[in-house]
C-alpha positions as CSV (number, residue, x, y, z in Angstrom):
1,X,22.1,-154.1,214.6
2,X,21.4,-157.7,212.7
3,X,23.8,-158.0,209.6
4,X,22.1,-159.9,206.7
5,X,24.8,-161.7,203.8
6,X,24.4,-159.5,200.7
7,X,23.3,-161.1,197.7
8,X,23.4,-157.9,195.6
9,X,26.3,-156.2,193.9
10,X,27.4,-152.7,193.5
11,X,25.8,-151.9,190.1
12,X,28.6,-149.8,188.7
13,X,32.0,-151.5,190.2
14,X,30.0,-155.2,190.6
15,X,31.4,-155.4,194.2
16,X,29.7,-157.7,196.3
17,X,27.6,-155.4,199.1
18,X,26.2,-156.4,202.7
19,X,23.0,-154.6,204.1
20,X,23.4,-153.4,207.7
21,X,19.5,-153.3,209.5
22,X,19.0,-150.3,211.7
23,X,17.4,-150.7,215.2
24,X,14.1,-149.9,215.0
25,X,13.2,-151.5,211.6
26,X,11.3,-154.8,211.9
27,X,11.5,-157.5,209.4
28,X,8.2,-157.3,209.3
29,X,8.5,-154.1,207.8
30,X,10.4,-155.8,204.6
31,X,8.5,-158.5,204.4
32,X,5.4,-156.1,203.8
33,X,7.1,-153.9,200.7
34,X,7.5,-157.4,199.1
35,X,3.6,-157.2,198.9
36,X,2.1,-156.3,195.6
37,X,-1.6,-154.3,195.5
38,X,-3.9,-154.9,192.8
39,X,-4.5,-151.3,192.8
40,X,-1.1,-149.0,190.8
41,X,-1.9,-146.3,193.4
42,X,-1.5,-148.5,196.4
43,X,1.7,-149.9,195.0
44,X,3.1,-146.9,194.2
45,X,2.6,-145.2,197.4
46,X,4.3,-148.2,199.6
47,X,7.0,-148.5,197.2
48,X,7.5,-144.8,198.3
49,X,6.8,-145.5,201.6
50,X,9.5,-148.4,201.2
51,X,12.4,-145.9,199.4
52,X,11.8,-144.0,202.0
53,X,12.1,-146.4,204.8
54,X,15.1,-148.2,203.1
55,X,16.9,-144.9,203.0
56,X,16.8,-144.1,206.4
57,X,16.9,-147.9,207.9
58,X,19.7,-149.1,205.6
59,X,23.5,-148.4,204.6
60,X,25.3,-150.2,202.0
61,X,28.6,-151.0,202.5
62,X,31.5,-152.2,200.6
63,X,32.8,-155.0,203.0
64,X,32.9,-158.3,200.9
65,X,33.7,-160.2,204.6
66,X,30.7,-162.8,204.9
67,X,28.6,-163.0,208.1
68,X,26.3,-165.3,209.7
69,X,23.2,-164.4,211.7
70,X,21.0,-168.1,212.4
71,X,18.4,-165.6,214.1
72,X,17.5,-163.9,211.1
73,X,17.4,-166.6,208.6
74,X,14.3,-167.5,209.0
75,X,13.2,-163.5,206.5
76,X,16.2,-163.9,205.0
77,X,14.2,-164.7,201.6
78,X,11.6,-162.2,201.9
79,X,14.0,-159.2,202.8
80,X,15.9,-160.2,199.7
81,X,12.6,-159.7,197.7
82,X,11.8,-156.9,199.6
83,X,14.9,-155.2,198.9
84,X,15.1,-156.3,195.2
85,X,11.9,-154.3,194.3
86,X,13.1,-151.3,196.1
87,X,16.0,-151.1,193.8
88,X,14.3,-151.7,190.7
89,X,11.9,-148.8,192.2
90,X,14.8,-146.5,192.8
91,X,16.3,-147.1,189.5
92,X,13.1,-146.3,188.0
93,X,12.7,-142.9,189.4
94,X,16.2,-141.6,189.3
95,X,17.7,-143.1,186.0
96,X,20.4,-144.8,188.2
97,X,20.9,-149.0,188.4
98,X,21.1,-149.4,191.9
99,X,22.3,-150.9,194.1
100,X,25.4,-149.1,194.7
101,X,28.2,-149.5,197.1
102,X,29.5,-145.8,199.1
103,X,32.1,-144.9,196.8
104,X,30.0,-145.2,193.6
105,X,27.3,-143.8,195.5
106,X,29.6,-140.3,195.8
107,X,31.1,-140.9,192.8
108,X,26.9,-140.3,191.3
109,X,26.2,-137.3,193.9
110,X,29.5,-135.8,192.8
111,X,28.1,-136.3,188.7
112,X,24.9,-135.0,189.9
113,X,26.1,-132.0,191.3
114,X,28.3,-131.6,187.9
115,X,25.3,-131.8,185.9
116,X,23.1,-129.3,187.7
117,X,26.0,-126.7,187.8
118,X,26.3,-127.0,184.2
119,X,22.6,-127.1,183.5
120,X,22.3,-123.9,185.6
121,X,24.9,-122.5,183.7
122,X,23.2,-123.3,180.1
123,X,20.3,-121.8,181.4
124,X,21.8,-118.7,182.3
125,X,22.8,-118.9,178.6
126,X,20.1,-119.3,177.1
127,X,18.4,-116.2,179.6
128,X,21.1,-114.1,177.8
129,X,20.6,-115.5,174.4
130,X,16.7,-114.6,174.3
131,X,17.2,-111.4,176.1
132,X,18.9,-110.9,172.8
133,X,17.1,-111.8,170.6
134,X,14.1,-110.4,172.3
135,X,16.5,-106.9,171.7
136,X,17.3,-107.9,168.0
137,X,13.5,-108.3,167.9
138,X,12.7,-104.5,169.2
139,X,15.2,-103.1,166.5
140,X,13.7,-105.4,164.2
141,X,10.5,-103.7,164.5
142,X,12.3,-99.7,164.7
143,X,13.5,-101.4,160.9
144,X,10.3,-102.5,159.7
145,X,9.7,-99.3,157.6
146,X,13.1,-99.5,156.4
147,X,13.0,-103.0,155.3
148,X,9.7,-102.2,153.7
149,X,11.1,-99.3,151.3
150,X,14.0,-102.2,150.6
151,X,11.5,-105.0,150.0
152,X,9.7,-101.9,147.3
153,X,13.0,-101.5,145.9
154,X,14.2,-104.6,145.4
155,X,10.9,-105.2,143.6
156,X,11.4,-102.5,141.5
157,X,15.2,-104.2,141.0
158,X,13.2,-107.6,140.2
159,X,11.3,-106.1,137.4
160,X,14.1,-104.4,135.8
161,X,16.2,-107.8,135.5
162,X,12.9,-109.7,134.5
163,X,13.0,-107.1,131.5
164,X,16.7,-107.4,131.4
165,X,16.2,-111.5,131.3
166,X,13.6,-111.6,128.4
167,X,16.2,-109.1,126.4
168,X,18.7,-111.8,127.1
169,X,16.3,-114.8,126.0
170,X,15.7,-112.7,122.5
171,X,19.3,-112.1,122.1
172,X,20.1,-115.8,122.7
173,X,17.8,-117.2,120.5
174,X,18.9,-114.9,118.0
175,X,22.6,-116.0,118.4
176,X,21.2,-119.6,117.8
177,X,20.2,-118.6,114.7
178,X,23.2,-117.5,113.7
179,X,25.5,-120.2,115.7
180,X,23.1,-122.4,113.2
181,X,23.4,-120.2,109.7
182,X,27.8,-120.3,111.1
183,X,28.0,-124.1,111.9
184,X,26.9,-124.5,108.3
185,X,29.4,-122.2,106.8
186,X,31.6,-124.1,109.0
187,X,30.4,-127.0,107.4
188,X,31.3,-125.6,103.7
189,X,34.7,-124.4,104.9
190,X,35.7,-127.8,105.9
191,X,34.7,-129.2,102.7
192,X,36.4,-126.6,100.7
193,X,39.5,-127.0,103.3
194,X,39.6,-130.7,102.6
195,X,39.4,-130.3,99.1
196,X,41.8,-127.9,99.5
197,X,44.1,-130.2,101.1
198,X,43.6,-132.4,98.6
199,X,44.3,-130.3,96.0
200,X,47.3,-129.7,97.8
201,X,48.9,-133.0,98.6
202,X,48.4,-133.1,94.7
203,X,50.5,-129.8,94.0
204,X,53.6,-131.1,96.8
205,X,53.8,-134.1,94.9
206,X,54.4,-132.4,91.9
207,X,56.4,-130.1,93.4
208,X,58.5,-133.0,94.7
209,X,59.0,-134.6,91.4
210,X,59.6,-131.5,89.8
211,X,62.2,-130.6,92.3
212,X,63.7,-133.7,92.2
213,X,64.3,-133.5,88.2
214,X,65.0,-130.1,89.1
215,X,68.4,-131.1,91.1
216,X,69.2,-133.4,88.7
217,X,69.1,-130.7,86.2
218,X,70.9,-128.5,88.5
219,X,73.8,-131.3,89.1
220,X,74.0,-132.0,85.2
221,X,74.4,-127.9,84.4
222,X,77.0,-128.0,87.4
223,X,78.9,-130.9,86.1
224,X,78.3,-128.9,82.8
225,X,80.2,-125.7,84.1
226,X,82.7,-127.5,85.6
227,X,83.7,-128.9,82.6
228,X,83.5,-125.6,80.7
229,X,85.9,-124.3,83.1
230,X,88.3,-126.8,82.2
231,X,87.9,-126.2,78.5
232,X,88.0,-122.8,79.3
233,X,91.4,-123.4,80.9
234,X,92.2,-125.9,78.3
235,X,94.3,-124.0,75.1
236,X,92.9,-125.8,72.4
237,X,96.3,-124.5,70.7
238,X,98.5,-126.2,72.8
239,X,96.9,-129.4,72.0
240,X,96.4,-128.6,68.3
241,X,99.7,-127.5,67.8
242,X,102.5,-128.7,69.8
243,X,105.9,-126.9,70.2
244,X,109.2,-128.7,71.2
245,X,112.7,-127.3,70.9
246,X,114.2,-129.8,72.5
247,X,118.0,-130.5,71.3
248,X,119.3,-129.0,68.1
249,X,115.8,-129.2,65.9
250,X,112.5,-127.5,66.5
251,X,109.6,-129.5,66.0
252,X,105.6,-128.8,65.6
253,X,103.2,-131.8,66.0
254,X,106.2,-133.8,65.8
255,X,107.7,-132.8,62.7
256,X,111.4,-131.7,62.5
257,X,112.1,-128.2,61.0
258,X,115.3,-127.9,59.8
259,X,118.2,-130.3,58.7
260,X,121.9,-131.0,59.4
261,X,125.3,-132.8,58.2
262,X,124.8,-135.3,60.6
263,X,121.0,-135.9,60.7
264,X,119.4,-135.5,57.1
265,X,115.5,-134.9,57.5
266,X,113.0,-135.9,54.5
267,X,111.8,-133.1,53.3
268,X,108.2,-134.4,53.2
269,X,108.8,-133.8,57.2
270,X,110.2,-130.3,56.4
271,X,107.1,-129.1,54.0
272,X,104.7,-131.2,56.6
273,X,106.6,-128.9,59.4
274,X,106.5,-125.7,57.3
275,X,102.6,-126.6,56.6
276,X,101.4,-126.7,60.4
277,X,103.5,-123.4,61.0
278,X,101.0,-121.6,58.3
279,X,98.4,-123.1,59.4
280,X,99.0,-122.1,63.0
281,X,100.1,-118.6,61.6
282,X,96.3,-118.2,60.1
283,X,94.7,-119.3,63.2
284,X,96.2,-117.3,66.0
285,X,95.4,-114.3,63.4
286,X,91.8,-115.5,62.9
287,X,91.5,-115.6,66.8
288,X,93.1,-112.3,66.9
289,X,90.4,-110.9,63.9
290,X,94.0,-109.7,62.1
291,X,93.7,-109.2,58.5
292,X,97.7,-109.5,57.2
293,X,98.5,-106.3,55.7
294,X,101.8,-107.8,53.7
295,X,101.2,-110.7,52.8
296,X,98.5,-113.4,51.6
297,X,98.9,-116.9,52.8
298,X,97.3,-119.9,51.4
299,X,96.9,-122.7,54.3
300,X,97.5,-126.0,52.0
301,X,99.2,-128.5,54.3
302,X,102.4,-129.8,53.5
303,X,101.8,-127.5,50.1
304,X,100.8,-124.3,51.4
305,X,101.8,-120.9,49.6
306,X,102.3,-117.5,50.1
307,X,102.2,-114.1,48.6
308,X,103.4,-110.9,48.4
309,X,100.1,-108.3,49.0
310,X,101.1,-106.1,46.3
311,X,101.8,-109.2,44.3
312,X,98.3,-111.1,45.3
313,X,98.9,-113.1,42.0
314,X,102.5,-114.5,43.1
315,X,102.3,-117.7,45.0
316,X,105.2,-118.9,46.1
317,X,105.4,-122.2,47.5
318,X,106.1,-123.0,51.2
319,X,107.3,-126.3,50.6
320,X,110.7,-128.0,48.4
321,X,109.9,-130.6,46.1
322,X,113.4,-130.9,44.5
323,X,115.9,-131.5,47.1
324,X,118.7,-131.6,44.3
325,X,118.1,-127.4,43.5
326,X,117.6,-126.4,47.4
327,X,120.8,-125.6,49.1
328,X,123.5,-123.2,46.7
329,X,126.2,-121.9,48.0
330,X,125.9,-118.3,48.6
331,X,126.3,-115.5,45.6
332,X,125.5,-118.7,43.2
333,X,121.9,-118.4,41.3
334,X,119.4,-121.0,41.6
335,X,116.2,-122.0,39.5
336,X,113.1,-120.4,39.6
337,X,111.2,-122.8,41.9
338,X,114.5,-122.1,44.3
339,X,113.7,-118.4,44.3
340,X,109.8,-118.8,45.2
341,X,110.8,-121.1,48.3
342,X,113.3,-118.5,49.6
343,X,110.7,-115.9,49.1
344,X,107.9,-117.4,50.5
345,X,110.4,-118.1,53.6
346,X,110.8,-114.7,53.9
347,X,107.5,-113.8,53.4
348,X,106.7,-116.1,56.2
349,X,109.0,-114.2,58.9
350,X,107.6,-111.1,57.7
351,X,104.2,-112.0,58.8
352,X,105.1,-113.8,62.3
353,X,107.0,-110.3,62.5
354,X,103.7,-108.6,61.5
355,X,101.3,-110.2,63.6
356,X,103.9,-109.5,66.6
357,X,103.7,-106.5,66.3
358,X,99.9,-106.0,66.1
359,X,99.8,-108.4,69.4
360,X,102.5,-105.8,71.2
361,X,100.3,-102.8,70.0
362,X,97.2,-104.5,71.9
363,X,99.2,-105.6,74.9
364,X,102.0,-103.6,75.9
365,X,103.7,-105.9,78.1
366,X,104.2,-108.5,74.8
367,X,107.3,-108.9,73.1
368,X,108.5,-111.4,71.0
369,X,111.4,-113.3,72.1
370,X,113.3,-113.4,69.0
371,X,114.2,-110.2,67.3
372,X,113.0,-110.5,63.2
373,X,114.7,-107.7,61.3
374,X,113.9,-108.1,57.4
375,X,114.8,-111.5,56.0
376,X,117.2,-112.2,59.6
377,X,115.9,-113.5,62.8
378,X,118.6,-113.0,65.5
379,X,120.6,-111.9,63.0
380,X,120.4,-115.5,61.2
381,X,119.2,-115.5,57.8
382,X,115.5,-117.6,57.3
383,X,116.2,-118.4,53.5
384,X,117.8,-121.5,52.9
385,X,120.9,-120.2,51.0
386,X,123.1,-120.5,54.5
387,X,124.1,-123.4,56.0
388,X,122.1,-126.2,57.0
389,X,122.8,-125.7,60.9
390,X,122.5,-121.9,60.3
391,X,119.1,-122.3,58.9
392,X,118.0,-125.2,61.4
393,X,118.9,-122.9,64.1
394,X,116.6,-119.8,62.4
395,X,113.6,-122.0,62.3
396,X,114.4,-122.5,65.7
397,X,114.0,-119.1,66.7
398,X,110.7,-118.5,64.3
399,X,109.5,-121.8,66.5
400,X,109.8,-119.9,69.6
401,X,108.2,-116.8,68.2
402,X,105.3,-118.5,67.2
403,X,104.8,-120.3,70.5
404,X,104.8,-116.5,72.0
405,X,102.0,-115.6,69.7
406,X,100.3,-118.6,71.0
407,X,100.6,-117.6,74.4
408,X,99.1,-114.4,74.0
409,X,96.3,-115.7,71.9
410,X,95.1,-117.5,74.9
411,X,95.1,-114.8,76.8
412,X,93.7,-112.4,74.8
413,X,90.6,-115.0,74.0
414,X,90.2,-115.2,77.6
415,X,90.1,-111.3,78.2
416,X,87.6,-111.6,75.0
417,X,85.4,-113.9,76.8
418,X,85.0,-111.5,80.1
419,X,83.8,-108.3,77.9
């Protein structure tokens, strides 16, 4: 057989190919396919004729090795033509770009044989597929009547919720109505919320500013209190009328009661001493709403008096304004004006004594320090016919009495206060 150098390539691995010529094929034979008719009939039928002849005069090879054959290259050319339409006439007709060398060539049987397997097998598919539905169809048909009586009810259901709709429609244009106749008492609300408001803001700032002069009231009637509670523990009587019986003399508001050898006190002191001791007297008896059932006493200062109550019309003077006539030796006599200032000194114990005794009556747990018993307290006569350090020391004592009675008027205002 005549090798001829290939000139084509393997259309799917782009090998170069050489074409082996069969004995028995003429070049002649090639040379003739390359021949076109004028008629599409003709044509077609030796391009057949050609395909056919190529495929049992021909195999292609994948050799690359070149070889040279001087006899044949004279068709050389026109078998190269010949052979070029045959391929574009195979490619045609099976869909496949030819040429192609033997192991792409079973590469495409082996695909072919793929592809009719699973086209058989699709198509056994689809058999079963319409022999169901052909099946579906048949009970379809036994269901007619059924779906019929469905299709009458369902028309029935239709009606009833086209009824059902139109009540819906009325309904909902009636509730737009009143979303519309709601929207403008919303619209009235808002205003009469806003105004509201307003109205409002207004109040809370008066409410502020009255609760701000409010606390400030508040803090003034607290500062208030607080300082009633200190004058409520204050005794004005301490401060109006101060005690001291410090060394041998009593005093009251500073002014000494009392005399001695070695220390004469003026007796402007003395009556100024004996004056704030009546007029402390009359208070705490005041405060205590006493009435003196003994005596009368007449509050004057450094000149105050004091009677007897069965006497009202004696006054006898609390007070010494001739020092020459005050002190006489005992059992002596003594002018008239000495007489009234004894008396009244002794009228003066009887009512500390008095209003003692009305203060123990009201509290049980007072008593009065210093015993009084007639003209004597602590068995030391009050009238100034004993000696001066005897006397001193009696006023001492009626000092200290009289600071008890304070004492307990403080208290007893305070339990006053509570009821």
């Amino acid at each position: 057989a005549g090798k001829m150098e290939s000139v084509f390539l393997c259309q799917s691995c782009r090998k170069p190919l050489k074409i082996v010529q069969r004995k028995g094929v003429k070049d002649s034979t090639l040379i003739a396919l390359q021949t076109r008719d004028s008629q599409d009939e003709a044509r077609k039928k030796k391009e057949a004729e050609a395909v056919k002849l190529l495929g049992e005069s021909f195999v292609v090879l994948s050799d690359t090795k070149k070889e040279s054959n001087p006899g044949k290259s004279v068709n050389f050319h026109d078998q190269v033509q010949a052979l070029t339409k045959i391929f574009e006439v195979v490619s045609d007709n099976c869909g496949i770009d030819c040429p192609l060398c033997d192991r792409c060539n079973y590469d495409v049987l082996r695909s072919l044989k793929e592809k009719i397997k699973d086209i058989k097998e699709e198509t056994e598919s689809f058999k079963k597929c319409i022999s169901a539905l052909e099946k579906e169809d048949r009970e379809k048909e036994d269901c007619s009547e059924v779906e019929r009586l469905e299709l009458v009810q369902e028309k029935e259901y239709a009606r009833e919720f086209e009824k059902q709709i139109q009540a819906i429609k009325r309904q909902r244009d009636k509730l737009a109505a009143e979303t519309l106749n709601l929207e403008q008492e919303s619209k009235k609300l808002d205003d009469f919320e806003k105004k509201f408001w307003d109205e409002y803001q207004e109040l809370e700032l008066e409410e502020a500013l009255t609760q701000e002069t409010h606390s400030s009231l508040e803090q003034r009637i607290e500062s208030a209190k607080q300082q009633l509670e200190q004058l409520k523990c204050t005794n004005v009587y301490n401060d109006a009328f101060y005690i001291s019986g410090e060394g041998h003399f009593a005093s009251i508001n500073g002014f000494k009661l009392g005399r001695l050898p070695s220390e004469q006190v003026e007796w402007d002191e003395i009556n100024a001493a004996l004056g704030q001791v009546v007029l402390l007297l009359t208070c705490i008896a005041k405060q205590a709403r006493y009435d003196f059932k003994g005596v009368v006493i007449h509050p004057m200062g450094s000149y105050s008096k004091i009677a007897d109550r069965k006497k009202p019309d004696v006054l006898n003077e609390l007070y010494n304004y001739n020092s020459n006539e005050f002190f006489l030796r005992q059992g002596s006599s003594s002018s008239s004006a000495g007489k009234r200032f004894h008396t009244a000194l002794h009228l003066l114990l009887r009512a500390v004594k008095e209003l003692g005794d009305y203060a123990s009556s009201e509290d049980p747990t007072f008593k009065l320090l210093k015993k009084i018993e007639g003209h004597k307290i602590e068995g030391i006569s009050i009238q100034a016919v004993a000696a001066e350090v005897q006397w001193t020391k009696a006023l001492k004592h009626l000092l200290v009495n009289l600071k008890c009675l304070l004492v307990w008027a403080a208290k007893y205002a305070a339990t006053e206060k509570k009821r």
